[in-house]
C-alpha positions as CSV (number, residue, x, y, z in Angstrom):
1,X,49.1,-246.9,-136.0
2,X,51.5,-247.6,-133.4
3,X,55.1,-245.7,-133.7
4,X,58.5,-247.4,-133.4
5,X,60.6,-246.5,-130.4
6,X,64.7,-246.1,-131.2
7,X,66.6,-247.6,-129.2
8,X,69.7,-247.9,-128.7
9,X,69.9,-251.6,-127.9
10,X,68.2,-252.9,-130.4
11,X,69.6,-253.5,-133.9
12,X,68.8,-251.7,-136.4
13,X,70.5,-252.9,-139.3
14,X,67.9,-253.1,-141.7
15,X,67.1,-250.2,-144.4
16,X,63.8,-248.5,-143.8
17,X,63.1,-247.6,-147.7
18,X,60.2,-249.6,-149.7
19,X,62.0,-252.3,-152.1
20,X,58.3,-253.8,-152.8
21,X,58.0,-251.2,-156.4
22,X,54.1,-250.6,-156.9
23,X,53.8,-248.3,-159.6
24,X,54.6,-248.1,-163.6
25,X,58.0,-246.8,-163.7
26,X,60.3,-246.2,-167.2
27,X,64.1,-248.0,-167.0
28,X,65.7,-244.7,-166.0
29,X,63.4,-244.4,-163.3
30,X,63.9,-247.7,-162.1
31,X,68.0,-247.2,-162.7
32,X,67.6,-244.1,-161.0
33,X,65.6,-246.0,-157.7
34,X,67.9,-248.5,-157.6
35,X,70.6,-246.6,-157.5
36,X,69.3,-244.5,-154.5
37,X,68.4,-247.4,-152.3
38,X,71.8,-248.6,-153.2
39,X,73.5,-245.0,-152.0
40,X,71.3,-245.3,-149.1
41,X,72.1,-248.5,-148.5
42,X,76.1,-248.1,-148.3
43,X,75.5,-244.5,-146.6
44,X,73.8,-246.7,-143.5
45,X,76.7,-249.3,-143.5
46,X,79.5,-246.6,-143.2
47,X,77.8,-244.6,-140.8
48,X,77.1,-247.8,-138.5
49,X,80.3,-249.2,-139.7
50,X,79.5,-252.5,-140.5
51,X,82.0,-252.5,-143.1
52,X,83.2,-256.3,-142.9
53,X,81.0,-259.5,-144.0
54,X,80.0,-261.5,-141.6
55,X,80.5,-264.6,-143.6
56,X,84.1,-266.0,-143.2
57,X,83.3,-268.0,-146.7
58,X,83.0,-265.6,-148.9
59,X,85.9,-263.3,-147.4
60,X,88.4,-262.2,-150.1
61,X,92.2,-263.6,-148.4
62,X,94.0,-261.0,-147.0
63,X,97.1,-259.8,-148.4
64,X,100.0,-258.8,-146.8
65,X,99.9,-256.3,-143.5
66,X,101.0,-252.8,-144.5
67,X,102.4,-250.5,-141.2
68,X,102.5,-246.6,-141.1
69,X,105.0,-244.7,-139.4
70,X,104.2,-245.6,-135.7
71,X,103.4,-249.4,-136.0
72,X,99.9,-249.6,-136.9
73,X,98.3,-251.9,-139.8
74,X,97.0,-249.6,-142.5
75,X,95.9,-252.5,-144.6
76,X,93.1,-254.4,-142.2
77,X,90.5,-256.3,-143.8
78,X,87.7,-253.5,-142.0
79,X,90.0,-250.5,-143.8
80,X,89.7,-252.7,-147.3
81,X,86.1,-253.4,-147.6
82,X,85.4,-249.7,-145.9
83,X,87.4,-248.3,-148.7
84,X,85.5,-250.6,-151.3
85,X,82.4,-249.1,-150.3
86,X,83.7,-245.5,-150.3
87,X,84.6,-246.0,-153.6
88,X,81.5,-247.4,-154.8
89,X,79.4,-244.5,-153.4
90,X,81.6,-241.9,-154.8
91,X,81.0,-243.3,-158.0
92,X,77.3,-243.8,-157.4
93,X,76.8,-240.6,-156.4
94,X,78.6,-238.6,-158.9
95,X,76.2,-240.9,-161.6
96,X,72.8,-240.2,-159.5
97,X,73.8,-236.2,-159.7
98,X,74.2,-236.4,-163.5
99,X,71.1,-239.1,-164.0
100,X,68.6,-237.8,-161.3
101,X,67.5,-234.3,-161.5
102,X,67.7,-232.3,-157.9
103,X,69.8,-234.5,-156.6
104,X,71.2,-234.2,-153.5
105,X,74.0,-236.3,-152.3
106,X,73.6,-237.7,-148.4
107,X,73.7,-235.7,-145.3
108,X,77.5,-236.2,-144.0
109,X,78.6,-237.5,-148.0
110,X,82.5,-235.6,-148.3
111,X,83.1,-235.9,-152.1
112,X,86.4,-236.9,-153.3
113,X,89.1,-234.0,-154.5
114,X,90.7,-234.6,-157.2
115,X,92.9,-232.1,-159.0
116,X,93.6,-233.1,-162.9
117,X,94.5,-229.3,-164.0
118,X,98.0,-229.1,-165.0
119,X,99.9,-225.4,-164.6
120,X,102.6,-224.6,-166.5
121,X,105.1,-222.8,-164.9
122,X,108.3,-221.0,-167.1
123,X,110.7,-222.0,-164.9
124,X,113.6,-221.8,-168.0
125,X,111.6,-218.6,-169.4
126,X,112.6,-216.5,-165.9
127,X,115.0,-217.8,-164.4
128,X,115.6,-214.5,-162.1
129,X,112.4,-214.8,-160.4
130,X,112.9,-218.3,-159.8
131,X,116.5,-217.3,-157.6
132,X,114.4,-214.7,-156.3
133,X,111.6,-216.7,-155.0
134,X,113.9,-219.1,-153.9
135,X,115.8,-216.6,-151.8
136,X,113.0,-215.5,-149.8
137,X,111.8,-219.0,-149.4
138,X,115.3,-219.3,-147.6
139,X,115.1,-216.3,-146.1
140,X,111.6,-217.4,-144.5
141,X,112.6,-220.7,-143.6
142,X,116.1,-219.3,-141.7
143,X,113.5,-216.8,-139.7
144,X,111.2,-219.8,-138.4
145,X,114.2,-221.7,-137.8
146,X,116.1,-219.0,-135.8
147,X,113.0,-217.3,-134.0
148,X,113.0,-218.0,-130.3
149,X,110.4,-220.5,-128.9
150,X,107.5,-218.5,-127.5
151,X,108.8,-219.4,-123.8
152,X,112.3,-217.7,-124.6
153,X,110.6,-214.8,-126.2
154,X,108.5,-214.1,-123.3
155,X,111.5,-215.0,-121.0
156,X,113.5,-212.1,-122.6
157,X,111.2,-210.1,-122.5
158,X,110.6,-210.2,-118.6
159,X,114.3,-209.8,-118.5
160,X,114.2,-206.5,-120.8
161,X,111.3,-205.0,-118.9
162,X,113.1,-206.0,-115.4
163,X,116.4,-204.0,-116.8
164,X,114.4,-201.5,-117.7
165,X,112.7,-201.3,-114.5
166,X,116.1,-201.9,-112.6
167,X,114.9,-205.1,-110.7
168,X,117.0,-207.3,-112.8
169,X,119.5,-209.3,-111.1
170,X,122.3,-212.0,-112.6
171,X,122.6,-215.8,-111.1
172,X,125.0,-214.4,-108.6
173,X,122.2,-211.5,-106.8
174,X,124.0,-208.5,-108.5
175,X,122.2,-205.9,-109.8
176,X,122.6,-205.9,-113.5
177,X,123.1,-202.8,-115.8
178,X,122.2,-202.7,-119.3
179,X,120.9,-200.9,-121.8
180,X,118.0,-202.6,-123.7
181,X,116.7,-200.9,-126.7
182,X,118.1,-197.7,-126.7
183,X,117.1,-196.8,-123.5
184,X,119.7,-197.3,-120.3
185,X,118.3,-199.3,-117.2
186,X,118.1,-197.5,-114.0
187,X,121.5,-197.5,-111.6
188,X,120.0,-198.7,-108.3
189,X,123.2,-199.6,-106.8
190,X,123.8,-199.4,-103.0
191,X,125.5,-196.8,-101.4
192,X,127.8,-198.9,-99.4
């Protein structure tokens, strides 16, 4: 028996699982095969995206291009079918978990997140804590806003340490003399 070389030239578009079924199987084995090859099937087209059909008959029109914020088309025919087939393995693979026993979805598969819990929150029961929380929201937001950018930080701080040092001069060449946190920089003035 000979063994197939990969390549990276050739195409390999075609699904390497047996469709030919040679044993007795029940219906919910057969469901349940089907709906793997499918899974497989879609997991090979997204991963070699080859998302859009190839015939230009049976293409759905398109509808009306959609842009994001910096001018690109969020609505291409590639980003429609690519979504249609996301979809339909999401929902394929949540009914192969339940239906097939052990499972387990494909190798780079990222399951949807959905969040349908609602919390209720007593906003009208406390409405101290909600001033509260909203004053140290402020409070954190007016930090990051006023908090030097880390060049100015480390600026001023080479200024602090040069004070402190009494190498510090102004624009003008003058030694500078100030007192920076607590402690007063050295006088290193000249004697004449």
């Amino acid at each position: 028996m000979a063994s197939h070389r990969i390549s990276r030239w050739t195409d390999n578009t075609t699904l390497q699982l047996p469709t030919a079924i040679t044993a007795p199987m029940t219906s919910q084995q057969l469901d349940a095969y089907v709906m793997h090859v499918r899974i497989e099937e879609l997991t090979q087209k997204l991963r070699m995206n080859d998302v859009v059909t190839a015939n230009r008959g049976r293409r759905s029109p398109s509808s009306e291009p959609t842009y994001d914020a910096s001018g690109r088309r969020t609505n291409t025919r590639q980003q429609r079918q690519r979504q249609r087939l996301e979809d339909e393995g999401h929902v394929l693979i949540r009914t192969a978990i339940k239906a097939i026993p052990n499972y387990r979805a494909p190798a780079r598969y990222v399951s949807q997140s959905t969040f349908k819990e609602k919390i209720y929150i007593p906003v009208k029961d406390f409405p101290e804590k909600l001033d509260t929380a909203k004053e140290l929201l402020q409070d954190v937001i007016e930090t990051i806003i006023a908090a030097p950018k880390a060049n100015d930080r480390k600026r001023q701080q080479l200024r602090d340490l040069a004070v402190v040092n009494g190498t510090f001069r102004d624009d003008e060449g003058r030694i500078e003399e100030r007192e920076v946190a607590g402690i007063a920089a050295h006088d290193f003035t000249p004697p004449f």
